[in-house]
C-alpha positions, 0 to 999 in steps of 0.5 A, a space after each residue: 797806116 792811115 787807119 792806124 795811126 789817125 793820133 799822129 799822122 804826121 809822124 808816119 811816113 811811106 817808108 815806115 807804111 812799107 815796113 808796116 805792111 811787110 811785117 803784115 806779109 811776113 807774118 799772115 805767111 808764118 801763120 799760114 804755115 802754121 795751120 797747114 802744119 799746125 803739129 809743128 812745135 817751133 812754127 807753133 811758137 814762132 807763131 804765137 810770138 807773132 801775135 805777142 808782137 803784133 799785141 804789143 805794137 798796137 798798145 806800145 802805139 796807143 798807150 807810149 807812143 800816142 801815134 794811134 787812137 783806140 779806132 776800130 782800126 787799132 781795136 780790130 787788131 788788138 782784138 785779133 791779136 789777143 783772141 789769137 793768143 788766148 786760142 793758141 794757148 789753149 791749143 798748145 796745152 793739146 800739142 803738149 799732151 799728143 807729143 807726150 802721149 806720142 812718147 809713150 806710145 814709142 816707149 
């Protein structure tokens, strides 16, 4: 949290930092998942939701809130975040076409 929110410190405590970093586990957990069983539609989804939260966090700090400053502490994120996202939705076009073509083969 203190490479995050260096535009104003004083506004984040220890609890929302142990917050901050549950939300972190929760969520490199559910993307783990994800790529084990990367075929499984719901996961998939829940899994990009992940990263349109974690974009819209970071920029709603930066751009609302003014708790973060555009550091590379908050650039990595927003750069992961929205790479993530472009990749997993080009990915999701070809989750789409093997379950259609999945339904085709049991018809």
């Amino acid at each position: 949290s203190e490479k995050l929110y260096t535009a104003s410190p004083g506004l984040v405590n220890e609890l929302q930092a142990r917050t901050f970093g549950v939300w972190t586990l929760l969520s490199s957990v559910i993307r783990c998942l994800c790529a084990i069983d990367i075929r499984n539609r719901t996961l998939y989804h829940i899994t990009l939701f992940t990263f349109f939260l974690a974009l819209a966090h970071f920029l709603s700090e930066v751009f609302i809130y003014h708790t973060a400053a555009l550091t590379i502490g908050v650039m990595a994120p927003l750069m992961v975040a929205s790479f993530s996202i472009l990749g997993m939705l080009i990915g999701l076009q070809y989750l789409e076409v093997e379950a259609l073509s999945q339904n085709k083969k049991k018809n």
